[in-house]
BATI-949545 format. One record per residue (C-alpha): residue in three letters; x negated, y, z. Coordinates in steps of 0.02 Angstrom, whole numbers, plus 50000, padded with zeros to 5 digits. Example, Ala and Ser with C-alpha at 12.3 -4.5 7.8 and 13.67 -1.06 7.14 Angstrom:
% residues 2
+--------+-------+-------+-------+
| residu |     x |     y |     z |
+--------+-------+-------+-------+
|    ALA | 49385 | 49775 | 50390 |
|    SER | 49316 | 49947 | 50357 |
+--------+-------+-------+-------+
END
This chain:
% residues 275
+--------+-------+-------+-------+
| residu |     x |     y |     z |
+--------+-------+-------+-------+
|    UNK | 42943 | 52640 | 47057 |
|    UNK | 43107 | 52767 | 47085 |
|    UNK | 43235 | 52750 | 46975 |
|    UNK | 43239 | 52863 | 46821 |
|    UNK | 43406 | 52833 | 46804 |
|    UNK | 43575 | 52919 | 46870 |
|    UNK | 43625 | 52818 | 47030 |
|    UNK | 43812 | 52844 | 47001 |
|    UNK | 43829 | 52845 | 46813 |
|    UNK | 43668 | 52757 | 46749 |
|    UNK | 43623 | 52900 | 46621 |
|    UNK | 43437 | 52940 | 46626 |
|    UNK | 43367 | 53091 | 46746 |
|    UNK | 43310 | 53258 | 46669 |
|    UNK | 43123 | 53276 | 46726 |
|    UNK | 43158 | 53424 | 46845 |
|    UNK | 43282 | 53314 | 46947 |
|    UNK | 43181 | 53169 | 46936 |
|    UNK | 43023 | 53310 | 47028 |
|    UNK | 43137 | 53362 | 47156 |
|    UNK | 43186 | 53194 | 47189 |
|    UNK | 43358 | 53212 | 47140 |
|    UNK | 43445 | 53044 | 47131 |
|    UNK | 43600 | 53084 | 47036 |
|    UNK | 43601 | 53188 | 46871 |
|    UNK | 43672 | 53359 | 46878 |
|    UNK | 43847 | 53322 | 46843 |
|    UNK | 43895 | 53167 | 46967 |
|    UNK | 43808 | 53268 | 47093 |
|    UNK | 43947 | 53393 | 47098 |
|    UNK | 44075 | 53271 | 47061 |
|    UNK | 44003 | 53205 | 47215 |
|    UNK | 43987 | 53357 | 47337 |
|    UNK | 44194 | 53401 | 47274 |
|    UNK | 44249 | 53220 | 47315 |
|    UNK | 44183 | 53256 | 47485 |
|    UNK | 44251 | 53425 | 47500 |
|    UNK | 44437 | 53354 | 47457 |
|    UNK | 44398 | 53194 | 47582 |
|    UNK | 44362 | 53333 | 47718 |
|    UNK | 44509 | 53427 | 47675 |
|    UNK | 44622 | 53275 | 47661 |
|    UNK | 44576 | 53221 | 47830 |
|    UNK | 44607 | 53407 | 47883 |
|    UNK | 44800 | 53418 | 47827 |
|    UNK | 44822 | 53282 | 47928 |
|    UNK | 44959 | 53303 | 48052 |
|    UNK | 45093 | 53212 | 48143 |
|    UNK | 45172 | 53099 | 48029 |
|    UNK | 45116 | 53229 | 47862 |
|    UNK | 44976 | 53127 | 47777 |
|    UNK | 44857 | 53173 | 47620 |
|    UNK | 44981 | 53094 | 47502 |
|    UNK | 45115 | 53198 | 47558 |
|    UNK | 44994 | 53348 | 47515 |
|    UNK | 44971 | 53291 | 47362 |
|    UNK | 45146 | 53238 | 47307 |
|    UNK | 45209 | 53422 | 47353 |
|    UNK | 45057 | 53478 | 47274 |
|    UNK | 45105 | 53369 | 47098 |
|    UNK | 45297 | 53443 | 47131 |
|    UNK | 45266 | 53616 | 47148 |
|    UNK | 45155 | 53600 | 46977 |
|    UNK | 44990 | 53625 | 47046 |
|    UNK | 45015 | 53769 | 47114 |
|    UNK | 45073 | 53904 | 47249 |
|    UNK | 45264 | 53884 | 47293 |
|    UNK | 45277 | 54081 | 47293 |
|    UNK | 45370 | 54133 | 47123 |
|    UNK | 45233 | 54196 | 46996 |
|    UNK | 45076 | 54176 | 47109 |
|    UNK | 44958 | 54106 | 47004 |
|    UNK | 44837 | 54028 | 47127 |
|    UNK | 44807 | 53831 | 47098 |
|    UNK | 44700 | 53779 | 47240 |
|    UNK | 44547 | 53743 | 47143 |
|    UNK | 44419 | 53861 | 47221 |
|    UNK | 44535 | 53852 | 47373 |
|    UNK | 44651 | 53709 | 47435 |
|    UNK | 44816 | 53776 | 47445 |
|    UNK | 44894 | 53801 | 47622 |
|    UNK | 45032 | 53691 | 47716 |
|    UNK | 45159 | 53814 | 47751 |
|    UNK | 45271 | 53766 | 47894 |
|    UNK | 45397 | 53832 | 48017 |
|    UNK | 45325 | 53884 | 48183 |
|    UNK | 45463 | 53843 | 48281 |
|    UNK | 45497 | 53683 | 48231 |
|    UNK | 45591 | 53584 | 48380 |
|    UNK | 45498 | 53418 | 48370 |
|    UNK | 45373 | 53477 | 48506 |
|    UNK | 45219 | 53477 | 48441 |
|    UNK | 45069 | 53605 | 48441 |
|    UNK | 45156 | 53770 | 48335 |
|    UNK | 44971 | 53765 | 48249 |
|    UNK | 45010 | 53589 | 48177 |
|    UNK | 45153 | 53540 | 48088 |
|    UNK | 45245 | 53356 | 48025 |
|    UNK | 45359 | 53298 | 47898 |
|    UNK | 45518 | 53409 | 47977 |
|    UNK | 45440 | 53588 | 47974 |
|    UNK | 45315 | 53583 | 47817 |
|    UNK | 45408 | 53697 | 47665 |
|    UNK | 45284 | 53682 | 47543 |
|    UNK | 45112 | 53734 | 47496 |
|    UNK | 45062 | 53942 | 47479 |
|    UNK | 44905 | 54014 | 47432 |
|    UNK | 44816 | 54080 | 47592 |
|    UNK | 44863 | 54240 | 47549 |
|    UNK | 45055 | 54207 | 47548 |
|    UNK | 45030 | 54091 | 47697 |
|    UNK | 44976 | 54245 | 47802 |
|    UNK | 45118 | 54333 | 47751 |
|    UNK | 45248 | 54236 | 47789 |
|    UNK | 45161 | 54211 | 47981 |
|    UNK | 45132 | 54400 | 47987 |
|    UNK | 45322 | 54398 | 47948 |
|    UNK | 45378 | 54283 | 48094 |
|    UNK | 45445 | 54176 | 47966 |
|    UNK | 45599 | 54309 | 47960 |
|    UNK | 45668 | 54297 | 47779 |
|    UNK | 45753 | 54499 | 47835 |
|    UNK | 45570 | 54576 | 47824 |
|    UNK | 45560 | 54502 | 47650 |
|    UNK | 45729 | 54553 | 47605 |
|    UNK | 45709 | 54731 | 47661 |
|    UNK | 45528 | 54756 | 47563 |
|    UNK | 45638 | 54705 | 47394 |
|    UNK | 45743 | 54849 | 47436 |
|    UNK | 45592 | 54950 | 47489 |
|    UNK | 45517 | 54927 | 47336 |
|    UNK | 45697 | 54910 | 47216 |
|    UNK | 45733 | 55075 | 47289 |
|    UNK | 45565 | 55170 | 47351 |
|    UNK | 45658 | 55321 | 47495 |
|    UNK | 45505 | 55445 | 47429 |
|    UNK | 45582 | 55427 | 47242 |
|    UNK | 45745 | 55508 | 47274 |
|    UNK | 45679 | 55633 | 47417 |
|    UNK | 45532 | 55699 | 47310 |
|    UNK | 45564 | 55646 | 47137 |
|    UNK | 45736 | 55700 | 47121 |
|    UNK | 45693 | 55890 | 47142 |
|    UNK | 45574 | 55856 | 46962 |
|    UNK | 45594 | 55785 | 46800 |
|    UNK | 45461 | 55680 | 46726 |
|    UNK | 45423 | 55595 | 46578 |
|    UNK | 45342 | 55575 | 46418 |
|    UNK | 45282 | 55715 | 46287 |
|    UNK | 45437 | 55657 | 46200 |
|    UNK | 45545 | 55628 | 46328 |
|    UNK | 45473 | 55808 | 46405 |
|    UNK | 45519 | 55912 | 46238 |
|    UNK | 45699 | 55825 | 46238 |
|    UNK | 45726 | 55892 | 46420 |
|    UNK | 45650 | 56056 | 46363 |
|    UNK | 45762 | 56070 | 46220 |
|    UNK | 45928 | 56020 | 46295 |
|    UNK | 45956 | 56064 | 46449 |
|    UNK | 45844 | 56218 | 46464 |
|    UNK | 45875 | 56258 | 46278 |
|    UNK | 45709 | 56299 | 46224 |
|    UNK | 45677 | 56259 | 46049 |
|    UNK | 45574 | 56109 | 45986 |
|    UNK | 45432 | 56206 | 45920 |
|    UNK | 45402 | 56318 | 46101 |
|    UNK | 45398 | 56157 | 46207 |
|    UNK | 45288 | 56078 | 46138 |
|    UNK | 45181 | 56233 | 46138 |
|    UNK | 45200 | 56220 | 46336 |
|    UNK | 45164 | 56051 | 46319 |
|    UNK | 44978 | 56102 | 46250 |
|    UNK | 44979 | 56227 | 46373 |
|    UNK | 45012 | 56134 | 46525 |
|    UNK | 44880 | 56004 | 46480 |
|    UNK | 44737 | 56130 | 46401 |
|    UNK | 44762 | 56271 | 46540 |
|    UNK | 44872 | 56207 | 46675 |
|    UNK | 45037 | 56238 | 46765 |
|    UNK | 45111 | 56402 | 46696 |
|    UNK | 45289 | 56457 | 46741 |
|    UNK | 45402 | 56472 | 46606 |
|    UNK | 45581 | 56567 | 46620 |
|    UNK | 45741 | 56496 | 46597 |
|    UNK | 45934 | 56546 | 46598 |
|    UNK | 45950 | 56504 | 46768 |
|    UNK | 45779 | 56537 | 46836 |
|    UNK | 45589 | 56447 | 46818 |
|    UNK | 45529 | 56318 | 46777 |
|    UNK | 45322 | 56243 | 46786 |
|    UNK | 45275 | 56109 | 46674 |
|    UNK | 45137 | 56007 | 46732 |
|    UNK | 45028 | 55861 | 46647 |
|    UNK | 44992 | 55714 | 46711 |
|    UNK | 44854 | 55583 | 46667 |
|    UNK | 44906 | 55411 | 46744 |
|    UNK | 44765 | 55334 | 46811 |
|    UNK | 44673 | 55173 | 46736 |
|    UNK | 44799 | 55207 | 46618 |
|    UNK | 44818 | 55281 | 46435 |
|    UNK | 44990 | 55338 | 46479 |
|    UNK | 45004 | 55535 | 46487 |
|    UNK | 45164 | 55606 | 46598 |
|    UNK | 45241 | 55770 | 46604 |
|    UNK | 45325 | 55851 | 46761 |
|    UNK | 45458 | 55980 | 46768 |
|    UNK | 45481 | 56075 | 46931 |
|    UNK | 45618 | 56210 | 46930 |
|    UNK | 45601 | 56344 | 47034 |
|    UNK | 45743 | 56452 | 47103 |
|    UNK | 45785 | 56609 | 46992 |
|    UNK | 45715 | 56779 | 47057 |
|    UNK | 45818 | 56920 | 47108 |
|    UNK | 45820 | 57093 | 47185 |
|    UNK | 45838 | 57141 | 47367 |
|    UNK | 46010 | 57181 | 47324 |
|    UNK | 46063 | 56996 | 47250 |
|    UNK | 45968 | 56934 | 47372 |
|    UNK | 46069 | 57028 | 47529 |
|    UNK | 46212 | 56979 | 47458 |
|    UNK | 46178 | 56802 | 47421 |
|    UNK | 46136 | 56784 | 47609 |
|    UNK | 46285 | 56853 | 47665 |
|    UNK | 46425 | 56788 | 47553 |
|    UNK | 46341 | 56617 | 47521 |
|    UNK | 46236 | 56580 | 47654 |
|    UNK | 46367 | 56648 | 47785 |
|    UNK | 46224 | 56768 | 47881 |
|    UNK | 46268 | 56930 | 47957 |
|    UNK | 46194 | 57096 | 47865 |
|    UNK | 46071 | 57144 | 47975 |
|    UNK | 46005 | 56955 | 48022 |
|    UNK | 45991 | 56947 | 47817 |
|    UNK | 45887 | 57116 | 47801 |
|    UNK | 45784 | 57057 | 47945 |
|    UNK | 45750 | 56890 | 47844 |
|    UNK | 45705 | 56987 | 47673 |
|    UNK | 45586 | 57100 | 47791 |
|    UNK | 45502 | 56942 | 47847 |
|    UNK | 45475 | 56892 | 47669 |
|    UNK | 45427 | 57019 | 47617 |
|    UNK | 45290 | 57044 | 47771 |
|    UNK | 45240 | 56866 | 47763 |
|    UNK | 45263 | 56801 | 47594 |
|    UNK | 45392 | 56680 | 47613 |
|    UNK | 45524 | 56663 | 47767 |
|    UNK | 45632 | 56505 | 47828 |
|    UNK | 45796 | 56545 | 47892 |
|    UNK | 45923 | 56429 | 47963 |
|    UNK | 46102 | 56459 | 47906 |
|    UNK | 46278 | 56373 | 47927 |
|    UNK | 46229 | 56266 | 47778 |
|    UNK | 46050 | 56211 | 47830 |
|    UNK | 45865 | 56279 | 47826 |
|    UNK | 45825 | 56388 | 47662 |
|    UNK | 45675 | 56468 | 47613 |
|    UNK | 45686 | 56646 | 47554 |
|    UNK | 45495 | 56701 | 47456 |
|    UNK | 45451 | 56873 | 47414 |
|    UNK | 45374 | 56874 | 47228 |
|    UNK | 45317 | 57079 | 47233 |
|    UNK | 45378 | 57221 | 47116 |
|    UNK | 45472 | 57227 | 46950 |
|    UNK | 45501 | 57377 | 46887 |
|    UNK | 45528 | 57464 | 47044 |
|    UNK | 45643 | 57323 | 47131 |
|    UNK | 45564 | 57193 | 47259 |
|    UNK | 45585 | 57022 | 47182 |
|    UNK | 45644 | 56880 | 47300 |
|    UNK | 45685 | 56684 | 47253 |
|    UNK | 45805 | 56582 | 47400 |
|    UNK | 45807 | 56391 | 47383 |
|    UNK | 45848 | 56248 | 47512 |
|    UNK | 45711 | 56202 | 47607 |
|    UNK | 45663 | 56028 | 47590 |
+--------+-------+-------+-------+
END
């Protein structure tokens, strides 16, 4: 007669287990089926003169989990990785590893990166910077402002002194109707909103835009500041004002000279660097 007990902890069979012919309850059977998993795995790290109990002392050391600051990974689903040094000089296999050349124990996902690295601390080094001090922030972001509403209405108020009460009328503008140019002592500005996504946050965006003038401004702008001859400026406004917009290169770099139409009888042009 089979046993209607539990082979490994003596506790009596449920009657499905004991149809299928299931020898072990429920619980010791995965008990089981892990033990084997970490016997596999222990014979696995293996290497040199590295044994399981060296896995497992680092493993006890680093806390129970990944030696990467603030990676949360413990190695429960997934053992955690030996992380070693590639070129270590004690001349075995670069796949395997021994007691000289393990560092510690990484998630797989760290693991890869540090191989994908070449073990160079510099690449590391250089994507702190990367990210400290992202290139496309101060090439891009420092032609706009952007913030908050209140933050937004601040900027509005002092340094393009528009009252309190009309920004945040552009505010409601900008995020019921859109983008809408707004003028300014020195020129334009376009306030756009932003919804962040997966986010609740909601971001505003100044862009100023260069003041328009007339043809005559304009001419001389080109020629006192921008150090072009008369008739290479007039052929420049003539361009804008064929094409829409023209890019000129002067003694002090590329700028980009638009044609905005008519006001009252005087053609309207706006000249900016070129990014």
């Amino acid at each position: 007669m089979r046993n209607p007990n539990c082979d490994r902890c003596g506790n009596k069979l449920s009657k499905p287990r004991l149809e299928a012919g299931k020898r072990k309850c429920y619980l010791c059977e995965v008990a089981v089926r892990r033990e084997r998993k970490q016997r596999a795995h222990d014979r696995n790290i293996e290497s040199g003169d590295f044994t399981a109990a060296d896995y497992w002392e680092l493993y006890e050391k680093q806390g129970g989990r990944c030696a990467i600051f603030s990676c949360r990974a413990k190695g429960k689903s997934k053992f955690l990785a030996v992380e070693h040094d590639h070129k270590c000089s004690m001349g075995h296999d670069p796949r395997d590893w021994c007691r000289v050349c393990v560092r510690g124990l990484t998630c797989s996902m760290h693991n890869e990166w540090i191989g994908r690295a070449g073990d160079d601390p510099d690449v590391f080094e250089s994507l702190a910077a990367y990210l400290q001090h992202p290139p496309a922030r101060e090439i891009l972001m420092g032609k706009m402002i952007v913030g908050t509403d209140v933050e937004t209405v601040e900027t509005l108020n002092k340094q393009y002194q528009i009252p309190a009460k009309r920004a945040l009328r552009i505010l409601d503008i900008a995020r019921m109707v859109g983008p809408t140019p707004t003028a300014v002592l020195d020129g334009t500005i376009v306030v756009r909103y932003i919804r962040v996504p997966r986010s609740d946050r909601v971001l505003y965006e100044i862009i100023e835009s260069a003041p328009k003038i007339n043809s005559r401004l304009a001419l001389t702008l080109l020629t006192e500041d921008y150090g072009l001859s008369e008739r290479r400026a007039k052929t420049a406004l003539n361009g804008a004002w064929s094409n829409g917009e023209r890019r000129v290169s002067t003694p002090e770099g590329i700028i980009r000279i638009e044609y905005h139409g008519r006001s009252e009888e005087e053609y309207m042009f706006s000249i900016e660097e070129a990014s």
